[in-house]
C-alpha positions as CSV (number, residue, x, y, z in Angstrom):
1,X,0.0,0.0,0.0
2,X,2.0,2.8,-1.3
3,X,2.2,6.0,1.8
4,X,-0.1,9.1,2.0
5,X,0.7,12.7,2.0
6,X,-1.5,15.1,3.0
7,X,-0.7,17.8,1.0
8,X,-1.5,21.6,-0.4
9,X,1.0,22.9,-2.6
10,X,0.7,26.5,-0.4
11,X,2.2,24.7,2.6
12,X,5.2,23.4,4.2
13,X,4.1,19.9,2.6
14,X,6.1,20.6,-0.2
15,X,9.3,20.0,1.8
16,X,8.0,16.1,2.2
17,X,7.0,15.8,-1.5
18,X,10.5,16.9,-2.8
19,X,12.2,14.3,0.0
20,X,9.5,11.7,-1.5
21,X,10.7,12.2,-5.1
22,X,14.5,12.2,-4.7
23,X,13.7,8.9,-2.4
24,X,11.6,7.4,-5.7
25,X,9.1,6.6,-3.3
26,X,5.9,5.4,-4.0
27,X,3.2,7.5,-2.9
28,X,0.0,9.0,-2.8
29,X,-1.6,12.7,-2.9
30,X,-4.2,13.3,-0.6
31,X,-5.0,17.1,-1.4
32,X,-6.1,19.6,1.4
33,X,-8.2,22.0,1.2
34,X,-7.3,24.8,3.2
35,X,-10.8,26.8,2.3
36,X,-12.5,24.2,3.3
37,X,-10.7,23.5,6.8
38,X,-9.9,20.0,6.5
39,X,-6.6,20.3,7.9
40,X,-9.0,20.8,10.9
41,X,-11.3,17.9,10.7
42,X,-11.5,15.6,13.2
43,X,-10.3,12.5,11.0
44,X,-7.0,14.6,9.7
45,X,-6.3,15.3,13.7
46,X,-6.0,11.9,14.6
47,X,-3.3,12.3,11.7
48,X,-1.3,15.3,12.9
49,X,-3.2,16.6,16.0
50,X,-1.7,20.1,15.2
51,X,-4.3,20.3,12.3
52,X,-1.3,21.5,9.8
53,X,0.6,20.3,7.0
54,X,2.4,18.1,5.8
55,X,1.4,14.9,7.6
56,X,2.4,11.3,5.7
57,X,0.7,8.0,6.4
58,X,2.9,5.2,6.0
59,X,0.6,1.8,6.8
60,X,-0.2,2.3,10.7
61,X,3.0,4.6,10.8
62,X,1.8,8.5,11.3
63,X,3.8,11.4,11.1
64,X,3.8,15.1,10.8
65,X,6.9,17.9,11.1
66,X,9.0,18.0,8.1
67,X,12.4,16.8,10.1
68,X,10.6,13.8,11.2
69,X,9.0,13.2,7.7
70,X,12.6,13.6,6.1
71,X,14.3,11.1,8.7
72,X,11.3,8.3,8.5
73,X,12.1,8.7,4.4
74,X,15.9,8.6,4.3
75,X,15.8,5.8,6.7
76,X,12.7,4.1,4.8
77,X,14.8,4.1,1.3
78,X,18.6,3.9,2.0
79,X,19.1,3.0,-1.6
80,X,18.6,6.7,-2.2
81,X,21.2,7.5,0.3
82,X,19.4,10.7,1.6
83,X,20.8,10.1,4.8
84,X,24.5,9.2,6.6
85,X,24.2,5.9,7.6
86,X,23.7,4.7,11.2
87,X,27.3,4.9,12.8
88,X,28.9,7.3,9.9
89,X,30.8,9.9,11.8
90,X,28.5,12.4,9.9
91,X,25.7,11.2,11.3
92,X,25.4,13.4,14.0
93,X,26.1,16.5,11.6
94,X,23.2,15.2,9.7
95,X,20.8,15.2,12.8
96,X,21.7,18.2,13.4
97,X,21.0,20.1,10.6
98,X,17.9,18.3,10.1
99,X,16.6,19.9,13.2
100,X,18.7,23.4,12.7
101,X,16.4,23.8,9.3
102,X,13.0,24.3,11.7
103,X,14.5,25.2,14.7
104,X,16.8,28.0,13.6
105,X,16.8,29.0,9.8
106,X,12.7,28.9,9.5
107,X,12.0,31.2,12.5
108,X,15.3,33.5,11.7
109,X,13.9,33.6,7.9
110,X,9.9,34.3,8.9
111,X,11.5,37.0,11.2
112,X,13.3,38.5,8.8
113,X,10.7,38.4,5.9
114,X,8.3,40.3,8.3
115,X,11.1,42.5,9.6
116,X,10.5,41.6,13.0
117,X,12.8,42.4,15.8
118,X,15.1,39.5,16.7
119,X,15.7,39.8,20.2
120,X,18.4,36.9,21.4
121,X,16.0,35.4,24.0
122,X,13.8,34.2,21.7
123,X,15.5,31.0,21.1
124,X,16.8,31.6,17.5
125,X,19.8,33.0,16.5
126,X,19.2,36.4,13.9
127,X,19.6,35.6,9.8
128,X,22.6,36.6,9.6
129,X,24.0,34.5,12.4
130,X,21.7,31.8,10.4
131,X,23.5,32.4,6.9
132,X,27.1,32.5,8.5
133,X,26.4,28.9,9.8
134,X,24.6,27.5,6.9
135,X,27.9,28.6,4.6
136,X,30.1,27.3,7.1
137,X,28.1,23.9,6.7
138,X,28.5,24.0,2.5
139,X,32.3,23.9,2.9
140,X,33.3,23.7,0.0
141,X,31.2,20.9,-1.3
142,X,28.1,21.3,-3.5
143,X,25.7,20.4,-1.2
144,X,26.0,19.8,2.5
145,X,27.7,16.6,2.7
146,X,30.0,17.7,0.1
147,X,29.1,15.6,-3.8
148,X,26.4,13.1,-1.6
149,X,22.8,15.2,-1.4
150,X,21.1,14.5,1.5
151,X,18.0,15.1,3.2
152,X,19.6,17.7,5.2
153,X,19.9,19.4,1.7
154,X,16.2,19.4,0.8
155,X,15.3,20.1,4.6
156,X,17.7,23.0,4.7
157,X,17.5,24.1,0.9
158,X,13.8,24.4,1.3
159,X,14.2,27.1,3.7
160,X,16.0,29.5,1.4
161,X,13.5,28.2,-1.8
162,X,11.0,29.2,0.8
163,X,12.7,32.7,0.9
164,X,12.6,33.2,-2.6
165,X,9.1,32.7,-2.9
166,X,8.3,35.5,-1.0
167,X,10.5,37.7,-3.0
168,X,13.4,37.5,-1.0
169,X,17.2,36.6,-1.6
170,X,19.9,35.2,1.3
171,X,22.4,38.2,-0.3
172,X,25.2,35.4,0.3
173,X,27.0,34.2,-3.1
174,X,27.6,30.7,-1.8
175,X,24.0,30.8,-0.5
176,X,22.7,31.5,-3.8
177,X,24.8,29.3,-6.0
178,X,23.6,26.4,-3.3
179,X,20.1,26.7,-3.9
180,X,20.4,27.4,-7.5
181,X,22.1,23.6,-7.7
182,X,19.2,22.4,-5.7
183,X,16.4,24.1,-7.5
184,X,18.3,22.4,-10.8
185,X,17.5,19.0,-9.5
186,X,15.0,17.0,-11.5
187,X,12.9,16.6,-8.3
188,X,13.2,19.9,-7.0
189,X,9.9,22.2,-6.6
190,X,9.4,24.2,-9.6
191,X,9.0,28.1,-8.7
192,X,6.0,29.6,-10.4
């Protein structure tokens, strides 16, 4: 029985769809209307319980949050090798930035798109502190984990394609040369 995504291309769900197609996963789209509140319906909350997208059905496996999407998915099809394997000394880089992509870079970005104040007890660093680390993490590689594209890649990638769509640029060369190479991917989301 092939895995459901609840999905509506104006969310976050397009992060799990892009790790679904560079895993060559076999799935299907459940589409959500947003206008019609079904995110909120009592049968999607037993799905995510947060009523918001992306949530993925695998079997009796639920899960919702784009890190723990990308994780279940790189683990689920390690032919694709989205993911260091279990024991790789990079492994622990790779959890990291997994996490760092919602934890840090999507609050510093929404912050920064709305030109909110960035106080440093909020939890997140400020973009640029954000930027400085994510170029620090390129090396000198083309992606992340230098020529191997990971899920770290799409899960921190998607941040900055994120940024683009709402008109804004990371004003970092190696920034901008990084998600050009990932928007360039077959399976990367098309900007319209």
């Amino acid at each position: 029985m092939a895995m459901k995504l609840y999905y509506n291309p104006q969310s976050r769900a397009v992060i799990p769809k892009w790790m679904l197609d560079e895993a060559g996963a076999d799935y299907e789209i459940v589409p959500i209307s947003f206008e019609k509140r079904e995110h909120k319906a009592p049968e999607f909350l037993k799905i995510n319980p947060a009523g918001k997208l992306p949530a993925l059905v695998d079997g009796r496996t639920r899960l919702f949050e784009n890190p723990a999407i990308g994780l279940y998915v790189a683990e689920k099809y390690p032919q694709a090798k989205l993911a260091p394997p279990v024991g790789s000394p990079d492994r622990g880089r790779y959890l990291s930035l997994m996490v760092y992509s919602t934890a840090q870079i999507e609050p510093s970005l929404s912050d920064s798109l709305m030109k909110l104040p960035q106080p440093p007890a909020r939890g997140w660093n400020d973009i640029e502190t954000v930027k400085d680390v994510v170029e620090r993490e390129l090396g000198f590689g083309p992606y992340l984990f230098g020529a191997q594209f990971t899920a770290a890649d799409v899960m921190v990638g998607s941040m900055f394609v994120w940024q683009r769509m709402f008109g804004g640029r990371s004003d970092r060369p190696k920034i901008e040369r990084y998600i050009e190479r990932l928007l360039a991917r077959p399976k990367a989301p098309k900007l319209g």
